[in-house]
C-alpha positions as CSV (number, residue, x, y, z in Angstrom):
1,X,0.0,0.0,0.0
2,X,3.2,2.4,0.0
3,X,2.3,3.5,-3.2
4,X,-1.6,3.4,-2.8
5,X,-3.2,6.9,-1.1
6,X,-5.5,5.4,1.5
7,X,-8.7,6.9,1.9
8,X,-10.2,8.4,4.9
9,X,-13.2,6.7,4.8
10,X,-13.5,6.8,9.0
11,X,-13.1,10.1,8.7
12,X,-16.6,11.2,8.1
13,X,-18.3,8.1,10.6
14,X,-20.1,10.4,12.2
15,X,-21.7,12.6,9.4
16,X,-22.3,9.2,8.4
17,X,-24.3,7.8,11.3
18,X,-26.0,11.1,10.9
19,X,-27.0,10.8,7.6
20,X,-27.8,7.0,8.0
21,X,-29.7,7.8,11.0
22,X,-31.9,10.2,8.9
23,X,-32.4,7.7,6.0
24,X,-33.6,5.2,8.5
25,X,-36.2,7.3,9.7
26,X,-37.4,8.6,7.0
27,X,-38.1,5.2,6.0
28,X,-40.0,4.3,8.7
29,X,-41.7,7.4,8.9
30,X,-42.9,6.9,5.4
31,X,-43.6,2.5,6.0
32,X,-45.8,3.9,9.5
33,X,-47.9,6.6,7.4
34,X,-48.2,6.1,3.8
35,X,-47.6,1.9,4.1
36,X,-46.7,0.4,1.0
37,X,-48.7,0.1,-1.9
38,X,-49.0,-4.1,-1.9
39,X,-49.9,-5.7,-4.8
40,X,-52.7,-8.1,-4.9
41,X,-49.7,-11.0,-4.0
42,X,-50.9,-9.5,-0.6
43,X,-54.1,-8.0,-0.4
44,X,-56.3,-10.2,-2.5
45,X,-58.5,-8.7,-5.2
46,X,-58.1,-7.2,-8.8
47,X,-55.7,-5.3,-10.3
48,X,-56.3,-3.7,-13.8
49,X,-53.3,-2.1,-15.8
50,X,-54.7,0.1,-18.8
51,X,-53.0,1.9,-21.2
52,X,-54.7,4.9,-22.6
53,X,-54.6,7.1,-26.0
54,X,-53.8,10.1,-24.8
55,X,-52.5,11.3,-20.6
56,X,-55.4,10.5,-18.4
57,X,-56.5,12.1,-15.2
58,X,-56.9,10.1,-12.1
59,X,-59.7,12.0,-10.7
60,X,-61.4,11.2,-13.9
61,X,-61.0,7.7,-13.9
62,X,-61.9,7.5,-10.1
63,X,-65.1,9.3,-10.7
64,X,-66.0,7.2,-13.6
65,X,-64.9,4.1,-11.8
66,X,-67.3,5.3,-8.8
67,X,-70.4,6.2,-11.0
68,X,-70.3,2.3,-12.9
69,X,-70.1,1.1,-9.5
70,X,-66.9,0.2,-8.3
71,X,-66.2,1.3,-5.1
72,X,-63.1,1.6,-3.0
73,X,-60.8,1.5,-6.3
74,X,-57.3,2.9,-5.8
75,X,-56.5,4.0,-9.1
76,X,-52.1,5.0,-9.4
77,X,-50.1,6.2,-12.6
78,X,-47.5,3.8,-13.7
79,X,-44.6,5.6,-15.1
80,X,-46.4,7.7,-17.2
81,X,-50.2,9.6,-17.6
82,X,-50.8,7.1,-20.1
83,X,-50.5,3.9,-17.8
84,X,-52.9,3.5,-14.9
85,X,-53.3,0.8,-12.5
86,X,-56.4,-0.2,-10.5
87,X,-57.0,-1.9,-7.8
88,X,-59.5,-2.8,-6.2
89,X,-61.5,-5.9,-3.9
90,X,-62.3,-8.8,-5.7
91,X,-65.5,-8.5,-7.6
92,X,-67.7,-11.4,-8.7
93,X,-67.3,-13.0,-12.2
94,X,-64.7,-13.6,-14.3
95,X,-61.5,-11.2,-13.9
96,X,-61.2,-10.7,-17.4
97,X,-64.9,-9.3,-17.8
98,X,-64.3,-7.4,-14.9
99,X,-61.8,-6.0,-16.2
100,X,-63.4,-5.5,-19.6
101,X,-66.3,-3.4,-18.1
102,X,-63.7,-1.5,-16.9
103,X,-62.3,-0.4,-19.5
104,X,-65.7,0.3,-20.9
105,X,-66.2,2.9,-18.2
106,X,-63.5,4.6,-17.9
107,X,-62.9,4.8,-21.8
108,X,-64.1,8.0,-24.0
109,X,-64.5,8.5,-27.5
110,X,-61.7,10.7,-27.7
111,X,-59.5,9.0,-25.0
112,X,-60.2,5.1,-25.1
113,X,-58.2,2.5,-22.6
114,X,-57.3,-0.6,-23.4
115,X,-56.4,-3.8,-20.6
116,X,-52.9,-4.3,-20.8
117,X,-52.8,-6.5,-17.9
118,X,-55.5,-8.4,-15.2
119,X,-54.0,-9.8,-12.2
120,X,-56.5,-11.9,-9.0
121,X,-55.5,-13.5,-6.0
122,X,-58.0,-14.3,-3.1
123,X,-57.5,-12.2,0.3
124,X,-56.6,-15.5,2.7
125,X,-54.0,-16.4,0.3
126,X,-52.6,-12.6,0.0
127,X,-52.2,-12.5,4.2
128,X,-50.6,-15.9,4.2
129,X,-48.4,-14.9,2.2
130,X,-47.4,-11.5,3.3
131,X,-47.1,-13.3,7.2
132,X,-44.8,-15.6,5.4
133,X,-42.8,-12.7,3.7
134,X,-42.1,-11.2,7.1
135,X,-41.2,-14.5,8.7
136,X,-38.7,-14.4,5.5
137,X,-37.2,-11.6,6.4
138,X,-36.7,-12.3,9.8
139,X,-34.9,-15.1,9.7
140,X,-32.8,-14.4,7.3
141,X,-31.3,-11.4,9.2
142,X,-31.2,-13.9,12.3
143,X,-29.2,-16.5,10.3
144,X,-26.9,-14.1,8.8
145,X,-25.9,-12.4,12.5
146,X,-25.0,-16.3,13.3
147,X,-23.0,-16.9,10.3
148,X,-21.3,-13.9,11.0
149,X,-20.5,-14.2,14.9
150,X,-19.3,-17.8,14.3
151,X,-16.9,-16.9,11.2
152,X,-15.9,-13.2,12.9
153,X,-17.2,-11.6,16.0
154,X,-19.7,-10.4,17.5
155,X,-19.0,-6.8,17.1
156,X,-18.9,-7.2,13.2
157,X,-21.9,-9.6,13.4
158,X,-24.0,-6.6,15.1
159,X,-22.7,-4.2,12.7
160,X,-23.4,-6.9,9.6
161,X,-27.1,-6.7,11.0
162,X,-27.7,-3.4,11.2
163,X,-26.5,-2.7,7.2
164,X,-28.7,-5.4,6.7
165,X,-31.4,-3.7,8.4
166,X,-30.4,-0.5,6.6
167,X,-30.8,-1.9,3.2
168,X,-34.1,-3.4,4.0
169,X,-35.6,-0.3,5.1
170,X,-34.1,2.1,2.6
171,X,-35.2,0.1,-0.1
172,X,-39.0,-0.7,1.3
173,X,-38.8,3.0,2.8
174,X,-38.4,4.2,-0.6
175,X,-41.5,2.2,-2.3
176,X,-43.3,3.4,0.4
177,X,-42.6,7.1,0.1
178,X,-42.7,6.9,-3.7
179,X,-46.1,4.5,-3.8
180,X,-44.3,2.1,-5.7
181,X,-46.3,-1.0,-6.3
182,X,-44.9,-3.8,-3.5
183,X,-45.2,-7.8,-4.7
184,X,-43.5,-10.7,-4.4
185,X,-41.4,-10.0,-6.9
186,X,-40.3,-6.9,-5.1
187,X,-39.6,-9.0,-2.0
188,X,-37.6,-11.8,-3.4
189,X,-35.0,-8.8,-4.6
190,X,-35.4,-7.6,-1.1
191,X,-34.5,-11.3,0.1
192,X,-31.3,-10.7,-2.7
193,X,-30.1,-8.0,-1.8
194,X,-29.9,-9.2,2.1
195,X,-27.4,-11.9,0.9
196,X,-25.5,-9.4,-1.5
197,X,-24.8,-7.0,0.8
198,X,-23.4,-9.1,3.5
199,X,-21.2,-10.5,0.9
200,X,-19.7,-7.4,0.0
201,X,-19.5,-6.7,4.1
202,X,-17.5,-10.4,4.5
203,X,-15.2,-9.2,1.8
204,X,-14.4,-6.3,3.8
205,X,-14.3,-7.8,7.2
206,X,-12.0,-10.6,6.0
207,X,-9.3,-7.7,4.8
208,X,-9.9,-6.1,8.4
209,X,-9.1,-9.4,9.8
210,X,-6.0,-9.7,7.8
211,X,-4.6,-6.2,7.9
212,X,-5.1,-6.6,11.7
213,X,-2.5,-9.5,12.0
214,X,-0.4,-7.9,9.2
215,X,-0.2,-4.0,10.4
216,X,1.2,-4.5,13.7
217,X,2.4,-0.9,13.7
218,X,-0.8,0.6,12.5
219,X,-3.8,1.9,15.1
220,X,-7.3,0.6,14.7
221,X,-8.5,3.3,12.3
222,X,-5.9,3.2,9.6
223,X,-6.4,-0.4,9.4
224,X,-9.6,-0.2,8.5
225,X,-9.1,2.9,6.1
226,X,-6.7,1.0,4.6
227,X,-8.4,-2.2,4.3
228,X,-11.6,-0.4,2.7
229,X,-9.4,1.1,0.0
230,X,-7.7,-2.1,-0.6
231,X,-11.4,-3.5,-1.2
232,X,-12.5,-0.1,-3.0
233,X,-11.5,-1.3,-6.8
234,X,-12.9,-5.1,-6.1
235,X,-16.3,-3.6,-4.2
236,X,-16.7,-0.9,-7.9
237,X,-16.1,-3.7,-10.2
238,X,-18.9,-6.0,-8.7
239,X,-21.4,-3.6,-8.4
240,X,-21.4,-2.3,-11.6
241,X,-21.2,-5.9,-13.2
242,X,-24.5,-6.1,-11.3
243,X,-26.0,-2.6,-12.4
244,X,-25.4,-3.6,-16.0
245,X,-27.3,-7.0,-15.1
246,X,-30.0,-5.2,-13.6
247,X,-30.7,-2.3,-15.7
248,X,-31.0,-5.1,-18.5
249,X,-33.7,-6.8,-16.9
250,X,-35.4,-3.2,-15.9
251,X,-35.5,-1.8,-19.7
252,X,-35.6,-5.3,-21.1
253,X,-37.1,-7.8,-18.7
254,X,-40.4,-6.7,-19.0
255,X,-43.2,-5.8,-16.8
256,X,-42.9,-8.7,-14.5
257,X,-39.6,-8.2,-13.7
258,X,-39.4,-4.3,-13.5
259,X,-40.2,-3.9,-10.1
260,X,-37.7,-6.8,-9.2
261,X,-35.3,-4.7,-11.2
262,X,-35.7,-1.2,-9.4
263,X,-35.4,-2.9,-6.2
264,X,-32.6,-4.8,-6.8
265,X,-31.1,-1.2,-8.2
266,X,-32.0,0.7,-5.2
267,X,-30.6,-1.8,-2.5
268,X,-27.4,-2.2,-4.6
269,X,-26.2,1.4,-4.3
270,X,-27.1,1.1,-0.1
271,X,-25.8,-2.3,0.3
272,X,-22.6,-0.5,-0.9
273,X,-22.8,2.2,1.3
274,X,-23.5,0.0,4.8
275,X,-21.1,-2.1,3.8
276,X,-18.5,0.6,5.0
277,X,-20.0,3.0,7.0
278,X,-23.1,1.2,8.7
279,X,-21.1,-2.3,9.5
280,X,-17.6,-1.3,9.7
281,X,-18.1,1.5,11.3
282,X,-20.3,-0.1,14.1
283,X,-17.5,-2.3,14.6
284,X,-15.1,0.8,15.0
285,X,-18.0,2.6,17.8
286,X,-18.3,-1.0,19.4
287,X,-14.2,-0.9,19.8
288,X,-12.7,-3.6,17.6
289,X,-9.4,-4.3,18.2
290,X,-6.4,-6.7,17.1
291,X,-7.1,-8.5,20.6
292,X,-10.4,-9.6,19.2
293,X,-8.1,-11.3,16.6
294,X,-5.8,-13.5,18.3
295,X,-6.0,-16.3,19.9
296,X,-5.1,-16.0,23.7
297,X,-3.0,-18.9,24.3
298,X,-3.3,-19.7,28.5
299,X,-0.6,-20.6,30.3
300,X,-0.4,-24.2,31.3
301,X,-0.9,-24.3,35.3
302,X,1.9,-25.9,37.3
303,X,1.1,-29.7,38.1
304,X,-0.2,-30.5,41.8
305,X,1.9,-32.6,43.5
């Protein structure tokens, strides 16, 4: 590394923790009052995707929806004024004829829709699943703090955790503030990104662990500095093999994988970011240290007579 500038990266921890802090909440804040637009994976019902002719207003196509009789819609723009999702509870009759009728109503001579898409899924089914998505999620954090504090320590596994936690909120907090549609496509990137970003944290824990028993002159904080910059080029590389992955599948994939693909976009840029200043720099506050590295060999006692 004599020829390598290190980067500071502890440097700024605690505008960090500041700004980490804020993103956190702001999630939350946004999970707690907006909630997350679920998709029907969840909630049971019918959603409708139409495309229309010309931009449409929603207030339009909720009135309209309201006067033919279907109440409680939740009508949403899909990337552009053109595209319009509803959703609403699950009528009786076929979906497609639902759907259909729909279309009827909301349409106009000069601006007709057309169904692009009909999606159905009973409510029992949507609440098992979305129990099961939780229960998901909770273990896998669980498992990955025990992978961590058997392979490491426990200070890392803590920090590991929280980044983990970090990622998951940013990323849902996100779809929540935005109103982004939230299925099980959605949450199996989630579930991705979870063992993505601890990957890139082990690659960086397992320098720290090196440069610990390799540095014997250097003080805590310049190992890590310098162990984050040795993993700097290695940490840009994979990530944007990944982004080119991903932005295929989001302008290519198609509409059943778009929402997989933003997600999966979204988390990749904070798994990144946790990686060094969420978990490695918990393990910093938390006191790591090269004693938590080497193996404290006891002296044998002398024999009894």
């Amino acid at each position: 590394m004599a020829d390598v500038r290190v980067i500071r990266f502890m440097r700024y921890r605690r505008l960090m923790a500041v700004l980490s802090g804020a993103i956190v909440l702001v999630g939350l804040v946004a999970i707690v009052l907006k909630g997350l637009n679920l998709g029907l994976d969840f909630t049971g019902g019918t959603s409708v995707e139409f495309r229309f002719a010309q931009a449409a207003h929603q207030a339009e196509v909720s009135r309209a929806l309201d006067e033919a009789g279907y109440e409680d819609a939740v009508v949403q723009y899909l990337g552009d004024a053109t595209s319009i999702q509803v959703r609403l509870p699950n009528q009786p009759g076929d979906a497609a004829s639902v759907a259909q009728r729909m279309a009827e109503a909301v349409s106009s001579p000069a601006n007709p829709a057309r169904v692009m898409q009909v999606d159905s899924v009973g409510a029992q089914i949507g609440d098992e699943l979305y129990l099961n998505s939780l229960i998901a999620v909770g273990l896998s954090l669980a498992m990955m703090m025990a992978y961590v504090s058997i392979r490491y320590q426990y200070k890392f596994a803590i920090g590991a955790v929280l980044s983990l936690v970090h990622d998951v909120l940013f990323t849902v907090g996100l779809f929540a503030l935005f109103g982004l549609p939230f299925d099980l496509t959605v949450l199996a990137a989630v579930l991705a990104l979870i063992g993505y970003s601890l990957n890139d944290t082990v690659v960086v824990f397992d320098r720290i662990r090196e440069n610990f028993r390799k540095l014997r002159k250097a003080d805590t904080v310049e190992v890590i500095d310098i162990s984050l910059t040795e993993t700097l080029s290695r940490t840009i590389n994979t990530v944007l093999t990944v982004v080119l992955v991903v932005l295929a599948l989001l302008f290519v994939g198609g509409p059943a994988l778009h929402w997989f693909a933003v997600a999966l976009l979204i988390g990749l840029f904070a798994g990144t970011y946790s990686s060094i200043y969420i978990a490695t720099a918990y393990a910093l506050f938390a006191g790591i240290s090269r004693d938590d590295f080497i193996v404290q060999v006891k002296k044998a006692e002398d024999e009894l007579p």
